[in-house]
C-alpha positions as CSV (number, residue, x, y, z in Angstrom):
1,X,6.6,-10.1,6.4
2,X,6.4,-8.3,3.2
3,X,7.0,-10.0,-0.7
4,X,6.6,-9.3,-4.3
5,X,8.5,-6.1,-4.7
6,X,11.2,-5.4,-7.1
7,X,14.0,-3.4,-6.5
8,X,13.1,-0.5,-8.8
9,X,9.4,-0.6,-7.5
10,X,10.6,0.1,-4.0
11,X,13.4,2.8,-5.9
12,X,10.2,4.5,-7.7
13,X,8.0,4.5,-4.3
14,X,10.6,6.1,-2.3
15,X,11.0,8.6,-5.1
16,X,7.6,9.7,-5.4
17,X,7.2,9.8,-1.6
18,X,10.2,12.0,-1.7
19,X,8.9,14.6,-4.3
20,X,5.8,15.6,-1.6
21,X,3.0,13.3,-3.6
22,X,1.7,10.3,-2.2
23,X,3.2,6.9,-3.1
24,X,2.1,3.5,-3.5
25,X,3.9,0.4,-2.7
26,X,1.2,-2.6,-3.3
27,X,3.0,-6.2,-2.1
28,X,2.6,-9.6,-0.5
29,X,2.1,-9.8,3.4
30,X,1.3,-11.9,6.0
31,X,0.7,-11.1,9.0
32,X,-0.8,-13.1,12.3
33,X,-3.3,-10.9,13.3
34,X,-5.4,-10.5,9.7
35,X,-5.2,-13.9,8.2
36,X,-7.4,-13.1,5.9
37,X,-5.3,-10.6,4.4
38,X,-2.8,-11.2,1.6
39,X,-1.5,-7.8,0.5
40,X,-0.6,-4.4,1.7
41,X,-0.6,-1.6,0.0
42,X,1.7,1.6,1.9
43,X,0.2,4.7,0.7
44,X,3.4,7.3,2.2
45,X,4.4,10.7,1.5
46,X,7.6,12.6,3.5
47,X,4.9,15.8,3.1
48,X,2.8,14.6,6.6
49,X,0.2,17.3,5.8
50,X,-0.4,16.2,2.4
51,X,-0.7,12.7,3.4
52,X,-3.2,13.7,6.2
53,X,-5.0,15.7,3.7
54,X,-4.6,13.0,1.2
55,X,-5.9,10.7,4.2
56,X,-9.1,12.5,5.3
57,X,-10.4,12.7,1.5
58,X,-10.5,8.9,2.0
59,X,-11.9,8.2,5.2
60,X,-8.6,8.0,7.1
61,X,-7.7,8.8,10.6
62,X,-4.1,10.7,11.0
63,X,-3.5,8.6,13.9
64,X,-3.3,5.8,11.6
65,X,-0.6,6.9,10.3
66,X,2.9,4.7,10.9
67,X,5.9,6.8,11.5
68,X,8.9,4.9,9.6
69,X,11.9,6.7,9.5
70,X,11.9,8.8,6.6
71,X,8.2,7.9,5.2
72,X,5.0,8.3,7.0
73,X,2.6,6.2,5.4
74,X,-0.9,4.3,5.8
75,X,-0.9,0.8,5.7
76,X,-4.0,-0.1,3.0
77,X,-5.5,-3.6,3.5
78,X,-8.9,-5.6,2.3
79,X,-11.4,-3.5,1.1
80,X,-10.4,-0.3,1.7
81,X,-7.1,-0.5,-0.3
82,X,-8.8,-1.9,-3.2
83,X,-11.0,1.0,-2.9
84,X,-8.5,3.5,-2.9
85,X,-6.7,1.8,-5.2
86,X,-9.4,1.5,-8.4
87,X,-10.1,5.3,-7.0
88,X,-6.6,6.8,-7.4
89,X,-6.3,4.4,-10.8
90,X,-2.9,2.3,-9.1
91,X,-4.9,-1.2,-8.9
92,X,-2.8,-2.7,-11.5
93,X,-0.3,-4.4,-9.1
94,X,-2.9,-5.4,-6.9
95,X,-4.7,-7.7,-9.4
96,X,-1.6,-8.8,-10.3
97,X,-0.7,-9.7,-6.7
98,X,-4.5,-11.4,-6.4
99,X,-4.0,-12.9,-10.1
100,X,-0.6,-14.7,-8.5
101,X,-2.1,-15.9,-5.2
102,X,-5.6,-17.4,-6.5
103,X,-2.9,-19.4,-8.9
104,X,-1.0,-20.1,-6.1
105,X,-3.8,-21.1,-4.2
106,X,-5.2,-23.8,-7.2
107,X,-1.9,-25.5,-7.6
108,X,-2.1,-26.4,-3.9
């Protein structure tokens, strides 16, 4: 289940993804099977070579790439999408994201 995206944001990352360069859509998520985890970040691109090129630079396996309709894309979690992240210089939303759920979290 996926949160915390605005409208134009998901406009924007479709556009970029369109244009051949990759995209990032940083957002809530939950998901069952990685608890631990509380965003995603989908790194996509409608170039598939670029993103597998885009992919290997970072340590990722083209196989993990998701096939969704118009826009193959990586699905960044933990660790490794706060590496990318800080490393492509698009970490803003995610500290935003963190920012929102740690003052979630203390409220509780």
């Amino acid at each position: 289940m996926a949160f915390g995206v605005t409208k134009s944001e998901l406009f924007r990352w479709k556009e970029k993804a369109r244009q051949g360069k990759v995209s990032f859509l940083t957002h809530f998520w939950y998901d069952t099977r990685f608890p631990q985890y509380k965003t995603v970040t989908k790194a996509a691109c409608v170039n598939r070579e670029t993103l597998v090129l885009w992919g290997e630079k970072h340590g990722l396996k083209e196989k993990w790439i998701h096939e969704r309709e118009e826009f193959p894309h990586f699905d960044l979690i933990g660790d490794i999408e706060k590496q990318i992240l800080v490393k492509e210089g698009y970490e803003e939303k995610l500290l935003h994201l963190q920012e929102k759920a740690l003052s979630s979290a203390k409220k509780e």
